[in-house]
VEXDREN-2710 file (C-alpha; in Angstrom, 1 decimal):
% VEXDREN-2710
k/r/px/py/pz
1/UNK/102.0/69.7/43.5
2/UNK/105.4/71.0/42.3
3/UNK/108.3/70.9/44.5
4/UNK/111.7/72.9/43.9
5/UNK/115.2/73.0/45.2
6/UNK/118.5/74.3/43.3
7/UNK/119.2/70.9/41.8
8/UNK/115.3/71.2/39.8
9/UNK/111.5/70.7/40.5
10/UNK/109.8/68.0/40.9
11/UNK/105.6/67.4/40.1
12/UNK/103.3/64.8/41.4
13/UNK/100.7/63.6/39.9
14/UNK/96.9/65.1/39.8
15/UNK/94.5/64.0/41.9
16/UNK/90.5/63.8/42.1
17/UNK/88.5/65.3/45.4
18/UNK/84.7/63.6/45.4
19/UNK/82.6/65.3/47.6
20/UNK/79.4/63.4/48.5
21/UNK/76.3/65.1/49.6
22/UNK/72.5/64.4/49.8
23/UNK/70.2/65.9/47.3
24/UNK/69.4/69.2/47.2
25/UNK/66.4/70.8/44.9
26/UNK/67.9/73.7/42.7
27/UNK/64.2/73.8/41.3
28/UNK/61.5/72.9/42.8
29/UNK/57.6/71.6/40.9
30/UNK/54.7/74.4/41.5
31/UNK/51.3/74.2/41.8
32/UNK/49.2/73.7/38.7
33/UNK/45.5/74.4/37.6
34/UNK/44.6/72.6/34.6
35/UNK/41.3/72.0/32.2
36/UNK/40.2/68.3/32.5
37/UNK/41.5/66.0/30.2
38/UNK/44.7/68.4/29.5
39/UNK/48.3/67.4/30.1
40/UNK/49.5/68.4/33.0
41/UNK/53.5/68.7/33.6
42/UNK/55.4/68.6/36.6
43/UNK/59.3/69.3/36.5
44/UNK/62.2/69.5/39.4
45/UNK/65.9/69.6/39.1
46/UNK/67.8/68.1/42.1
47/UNK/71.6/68.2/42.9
48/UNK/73.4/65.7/44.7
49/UNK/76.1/62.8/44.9
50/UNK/76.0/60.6/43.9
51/UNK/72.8/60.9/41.9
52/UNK/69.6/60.7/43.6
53/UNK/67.1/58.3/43.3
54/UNK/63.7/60.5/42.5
55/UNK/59.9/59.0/42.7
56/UNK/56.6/61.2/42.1
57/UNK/53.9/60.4/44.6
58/UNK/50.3/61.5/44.3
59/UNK/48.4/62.2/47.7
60/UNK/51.3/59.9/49.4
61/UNK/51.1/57.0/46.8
62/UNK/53.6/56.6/44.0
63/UNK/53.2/56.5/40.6
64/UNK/54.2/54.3/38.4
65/UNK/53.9/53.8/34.4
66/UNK/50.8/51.4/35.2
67/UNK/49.4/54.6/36.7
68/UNK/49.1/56.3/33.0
69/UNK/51.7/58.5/33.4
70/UNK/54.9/59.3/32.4
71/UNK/58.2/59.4/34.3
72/UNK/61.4/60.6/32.3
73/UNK/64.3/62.3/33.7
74/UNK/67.6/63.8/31.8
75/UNK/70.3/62.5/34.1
76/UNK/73.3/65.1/32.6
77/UNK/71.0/68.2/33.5
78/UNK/70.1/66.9/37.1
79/UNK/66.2/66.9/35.6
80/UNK/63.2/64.8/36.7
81/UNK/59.8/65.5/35.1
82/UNK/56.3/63.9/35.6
83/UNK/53.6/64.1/32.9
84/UNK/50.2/63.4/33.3
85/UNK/48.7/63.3/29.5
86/UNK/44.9/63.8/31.1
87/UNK/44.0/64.6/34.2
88/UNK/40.8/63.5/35.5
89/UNK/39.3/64.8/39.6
90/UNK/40.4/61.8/41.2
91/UNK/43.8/63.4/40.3
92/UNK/42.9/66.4/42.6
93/UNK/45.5/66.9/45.6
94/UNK/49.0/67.1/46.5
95/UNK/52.2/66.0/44.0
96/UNK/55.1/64.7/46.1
97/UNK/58.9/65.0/44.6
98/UNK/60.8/62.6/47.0
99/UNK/64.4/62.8/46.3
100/UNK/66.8/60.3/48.2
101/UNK/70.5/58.5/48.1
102/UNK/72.7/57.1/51.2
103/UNK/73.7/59.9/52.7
104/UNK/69.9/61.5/52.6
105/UNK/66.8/62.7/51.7
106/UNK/64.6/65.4/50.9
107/UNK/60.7/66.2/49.7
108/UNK/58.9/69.0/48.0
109/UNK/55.1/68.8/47.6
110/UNK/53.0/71.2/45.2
111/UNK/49.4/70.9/44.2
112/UNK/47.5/69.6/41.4
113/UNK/44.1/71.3/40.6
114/UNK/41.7/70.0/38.0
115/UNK/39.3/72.7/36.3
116/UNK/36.5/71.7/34.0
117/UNK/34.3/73.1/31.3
118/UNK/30.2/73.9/33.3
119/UNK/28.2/70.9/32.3
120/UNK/24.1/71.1/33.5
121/UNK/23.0/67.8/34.8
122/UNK/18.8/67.6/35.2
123/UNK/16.4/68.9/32.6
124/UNK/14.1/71.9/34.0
125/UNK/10.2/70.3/34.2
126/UNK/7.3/72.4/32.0
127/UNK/5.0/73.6/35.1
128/UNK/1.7/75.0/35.3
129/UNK/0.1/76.8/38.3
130/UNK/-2.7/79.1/39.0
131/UNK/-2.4/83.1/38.6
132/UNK/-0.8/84.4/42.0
133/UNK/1.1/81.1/43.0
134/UNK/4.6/80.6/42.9
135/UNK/6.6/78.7/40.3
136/UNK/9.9/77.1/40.9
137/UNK/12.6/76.1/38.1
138/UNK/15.5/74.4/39.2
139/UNK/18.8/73.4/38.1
140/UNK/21.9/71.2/39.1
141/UNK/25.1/71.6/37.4
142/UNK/28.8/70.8/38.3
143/UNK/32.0/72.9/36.9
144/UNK/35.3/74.4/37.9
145/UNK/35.6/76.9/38.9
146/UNK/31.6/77.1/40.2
147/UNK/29.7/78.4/37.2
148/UNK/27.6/81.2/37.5
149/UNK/23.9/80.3/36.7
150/UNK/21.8/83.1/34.4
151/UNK/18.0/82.7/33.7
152/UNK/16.5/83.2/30.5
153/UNK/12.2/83.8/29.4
154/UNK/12.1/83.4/26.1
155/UNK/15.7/83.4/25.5
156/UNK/16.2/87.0/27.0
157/UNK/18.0/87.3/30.2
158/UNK/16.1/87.8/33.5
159/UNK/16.7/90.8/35.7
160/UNK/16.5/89.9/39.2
161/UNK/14.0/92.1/41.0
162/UNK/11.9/91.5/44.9
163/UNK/9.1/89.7/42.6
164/UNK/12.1/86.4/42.4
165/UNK/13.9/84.5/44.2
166/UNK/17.0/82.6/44.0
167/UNK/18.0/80.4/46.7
168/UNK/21.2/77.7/46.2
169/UNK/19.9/74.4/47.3
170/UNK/22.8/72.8/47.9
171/UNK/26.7/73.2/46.5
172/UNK/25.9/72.0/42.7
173/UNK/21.4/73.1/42.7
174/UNK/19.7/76.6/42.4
175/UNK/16.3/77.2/42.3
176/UNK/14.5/79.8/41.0
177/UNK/11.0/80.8/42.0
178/UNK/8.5/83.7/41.2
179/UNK/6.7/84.6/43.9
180/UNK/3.2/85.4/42.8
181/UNK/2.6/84.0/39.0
182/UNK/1.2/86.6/36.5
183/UNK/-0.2/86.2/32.9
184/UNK/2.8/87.9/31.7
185/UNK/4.8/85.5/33.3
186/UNK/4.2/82.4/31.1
187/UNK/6.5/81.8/28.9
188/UNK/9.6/79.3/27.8
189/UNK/12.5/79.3/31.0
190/UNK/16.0/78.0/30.8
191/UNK/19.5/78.4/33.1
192/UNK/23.1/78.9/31.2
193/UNK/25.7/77.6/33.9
194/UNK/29.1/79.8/33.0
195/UNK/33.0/79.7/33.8
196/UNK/36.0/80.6/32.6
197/UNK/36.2/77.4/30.2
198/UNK/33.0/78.0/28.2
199/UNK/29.0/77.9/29.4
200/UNK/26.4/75.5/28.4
201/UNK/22.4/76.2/28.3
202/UNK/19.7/73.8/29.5
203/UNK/16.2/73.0/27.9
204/UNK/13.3/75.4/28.2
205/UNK/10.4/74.7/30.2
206/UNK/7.3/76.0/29.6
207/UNK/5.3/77.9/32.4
208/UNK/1.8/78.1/32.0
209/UNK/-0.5/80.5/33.9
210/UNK/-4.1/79.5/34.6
211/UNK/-5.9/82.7/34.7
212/UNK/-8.8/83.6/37.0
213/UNK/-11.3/83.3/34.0
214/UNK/-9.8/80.3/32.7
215/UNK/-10.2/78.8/36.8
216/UNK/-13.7/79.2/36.7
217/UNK/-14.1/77.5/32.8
218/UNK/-12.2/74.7/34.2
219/UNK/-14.2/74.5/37.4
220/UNK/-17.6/74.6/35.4
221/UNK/-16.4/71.8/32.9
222/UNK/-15.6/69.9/36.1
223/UNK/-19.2/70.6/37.6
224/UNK/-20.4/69.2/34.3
225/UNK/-18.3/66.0/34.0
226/UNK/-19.5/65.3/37.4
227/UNK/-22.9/65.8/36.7
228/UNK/-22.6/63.1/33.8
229/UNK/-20.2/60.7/36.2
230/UNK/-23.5/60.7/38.5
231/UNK/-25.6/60.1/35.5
232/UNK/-23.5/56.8/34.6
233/UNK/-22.6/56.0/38.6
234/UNK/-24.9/53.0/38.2
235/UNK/-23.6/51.7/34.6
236/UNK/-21.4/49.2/34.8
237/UNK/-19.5/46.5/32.0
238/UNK/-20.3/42.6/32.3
239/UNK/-19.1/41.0/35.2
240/UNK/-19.2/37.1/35.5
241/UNK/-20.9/35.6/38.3
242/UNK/-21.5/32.2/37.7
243/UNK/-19.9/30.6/34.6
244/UNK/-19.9/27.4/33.1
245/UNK/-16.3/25.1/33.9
246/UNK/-14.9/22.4/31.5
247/UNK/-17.1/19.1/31.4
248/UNK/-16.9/15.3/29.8
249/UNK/-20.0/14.7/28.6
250/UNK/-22.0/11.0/27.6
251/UNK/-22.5/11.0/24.1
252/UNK/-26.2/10.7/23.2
253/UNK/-27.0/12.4/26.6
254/UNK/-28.0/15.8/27.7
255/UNK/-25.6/18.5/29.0
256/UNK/-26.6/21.8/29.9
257/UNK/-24.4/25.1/31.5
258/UNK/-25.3/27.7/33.2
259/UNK/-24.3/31.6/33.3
260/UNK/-25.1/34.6/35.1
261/UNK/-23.9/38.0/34.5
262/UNK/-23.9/41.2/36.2
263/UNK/-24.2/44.4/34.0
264/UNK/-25.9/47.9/33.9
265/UNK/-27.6/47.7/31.2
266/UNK/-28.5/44.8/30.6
267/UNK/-25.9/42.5/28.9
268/UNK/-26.8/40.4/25.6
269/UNK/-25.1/36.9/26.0
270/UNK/-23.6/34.8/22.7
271/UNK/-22.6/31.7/22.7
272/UNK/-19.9/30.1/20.8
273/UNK/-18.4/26.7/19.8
274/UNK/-14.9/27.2/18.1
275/UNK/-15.3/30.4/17.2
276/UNK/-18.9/30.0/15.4
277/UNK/-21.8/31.5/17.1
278/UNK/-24.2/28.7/18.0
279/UNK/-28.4/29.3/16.4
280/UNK/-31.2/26.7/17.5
281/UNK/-29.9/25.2/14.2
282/UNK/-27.2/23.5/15.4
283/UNK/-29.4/21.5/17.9
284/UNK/-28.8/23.2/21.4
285/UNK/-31.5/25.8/23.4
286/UNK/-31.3/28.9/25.1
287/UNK/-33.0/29.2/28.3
288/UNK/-33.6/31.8/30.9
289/UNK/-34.4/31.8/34.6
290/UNK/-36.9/34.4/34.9
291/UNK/-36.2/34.2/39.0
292/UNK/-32.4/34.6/39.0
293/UNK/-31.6/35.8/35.3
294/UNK/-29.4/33.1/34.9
295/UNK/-29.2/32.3/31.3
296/UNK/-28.7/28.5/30.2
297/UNK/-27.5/26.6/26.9
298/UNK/-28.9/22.9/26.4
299/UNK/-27.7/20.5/24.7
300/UNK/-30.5/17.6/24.1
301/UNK/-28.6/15.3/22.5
302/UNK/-24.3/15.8/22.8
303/UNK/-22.8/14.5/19.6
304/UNK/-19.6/14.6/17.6
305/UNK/-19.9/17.9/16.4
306/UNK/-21.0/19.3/19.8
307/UNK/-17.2/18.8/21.4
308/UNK/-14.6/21.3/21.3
309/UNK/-14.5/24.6/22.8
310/UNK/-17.0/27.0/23.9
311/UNK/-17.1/30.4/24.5
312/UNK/-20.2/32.9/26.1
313/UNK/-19.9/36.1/25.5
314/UNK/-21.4/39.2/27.5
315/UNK/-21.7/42.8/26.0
316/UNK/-23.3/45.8/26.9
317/UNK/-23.0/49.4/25.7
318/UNK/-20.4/49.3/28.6
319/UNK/-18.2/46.7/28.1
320/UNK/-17.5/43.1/27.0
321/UNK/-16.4/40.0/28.8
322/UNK/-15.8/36.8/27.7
323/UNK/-15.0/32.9/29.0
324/UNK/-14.3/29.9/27.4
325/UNK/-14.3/26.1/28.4
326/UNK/-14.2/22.9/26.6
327/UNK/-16.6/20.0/26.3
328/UNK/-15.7/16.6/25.9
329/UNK/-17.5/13.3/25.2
330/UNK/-17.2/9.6/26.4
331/UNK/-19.5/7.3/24.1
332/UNK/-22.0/4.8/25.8
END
């Protein structure tokens, strides 16, 4: 301020005017779309005074650093700027810029999208069916955007005609069918699920086709196989009925066990004692009851070497079974 008269002029001296507002967003973030595990940026700049206080808030909850993120702002060019080094799906949803200081407040939300490469998730099962039924692949996959799902025989694309159908089983599974199996159809089948961000092919399944001719081989072979299962109906491996338990014997004295085995044919019986087969040499009998088939081993005389363990053992063109028990002596 100057001030004059005709004696002179006069100045004051200069003064400062502050004016304090609340914060204002010269730019606001935008919406994003971005490939999983990509970096995804988020930048504002917001004018006020005195200088706001900024936070970033994802789906109504703030980040911090913990959060794997980055917050940096450059205070001399009003900028604040969010980075996410790799966004992941639970990531999916609304980004918040929340701007405050005392004399107020202000918001702008944008939206985070996260894309991602197709990926197939089952492996397509080999079939086989009879000529004229119906054959059904299907796939589940996941992507984004949706991929597109293409059908290969023999790794040459399928043209879609009334003879298949295509049906989407749910949001993330597509089957495909044909309707009425021919020869022609068998073959090696697989699904590429596609995007923008690249495609990926499952494993081929093989379709087999049973042909009219090769029905009635198959139904002839299983005329035969029964005939032979009625043949053998009555055959059947050793079965233990009766068998001979663990004993203490008196030295000197007898012992004798009995065994009786069911079998078709006929079952031969062994007898063991630790592992040696036992003859009339070693000073036991054989016996049979002509009545009941039960078969017998006697021991006259137990001594020494008669304790320790026995086994019998029944086989027949069947089968084989086997038991074991022990003998023991007490002397006189």
């Amino acid at each position: 301020m100057k001030i004059v008269n005709q004696l002179g002029e006069a100045v004051s001296n200069k003064a400062t005017l502050n004016v304090s507002c609340g914060p204002v967003f010269v730019i606001e973030p935008v919406d994003q779309s971005v490939l999983k595990d990509k970096e995804a940026k988020f930048e504002c700049v917001v004018k006020s005074n005195p200088k706001p206080n900024l936070v970033w808030l994802l789906n109504g909850k703030e980040f911090t650093n913990r959060d794997g993120v980055r917050i940096e702002k450059d205070v001399g060019k009003d900028k604040y700027t969010l980075v996410i080094p790799k966004v992941t799906p639970a990531q999916i949803g609304t980004i918040t810029a929340k701007a405050s200081n005392e004399f107020g407040a202000v918001e702008k939300n944008c939206q985070l999208d996260v894309l991602d490469s197709p990926r197939i998730l089952n492996k397509l099962d080999n079939l086989t069916v009879n000529e004229g039924e119906s054959a059904k692949f299907v796939v589940k996959f996941s992507g984004k955007p949706k991929p597109s799902i293409k059908w290969f025989k023999d790794d040459v694309e399928i043209q879609i005609d009334e003879s298949i159908e295509i049906q989407e089983v749910a949001e993330d599974e597509i089957s495909f069918t044909i309707k009425s199996c021919k020869a022609e159809n068998l073959g090696n089948y697989s699904a590429k699920a596609i995007n923008e961000f690249g495609e990926i092919a499952s494993n081929k399944a093989t379709l087999t086709i049973n042909s009219k001719d090769s029905l009635k081989l198959i139904l002839l072979f299983e005329i035969a196989k029964l005939i032979v299962d009625l043949t053998t109906y009555n055959k059947g491996g050793p079965k233990f009925i009766t068998k001979p338990e663990n004993t203490i014997a008196i030295q000197d004295q007898a012992a004798k066990f009995e065994c009786l085995v069911d079998a078709n044919p006929k079952a031969k019986l062994t007898w063991l004692l630790n592992g040696k087969e036992l003859t009339n040499k070693d000073n036991v009998k054989f016996e049979t009851d002509a009545k009941t088939s039960a078969v017998f081993l006697v021991i006259p005389k137990v001594m020494a070497s008669h304790i320790g363990t026995y086994t019998v053992k029944a086989t027949n063109n069947v089968g084989e079974v086997e038991h074991s028990f022990t003998l023991g002596a007490n002397g006189n």
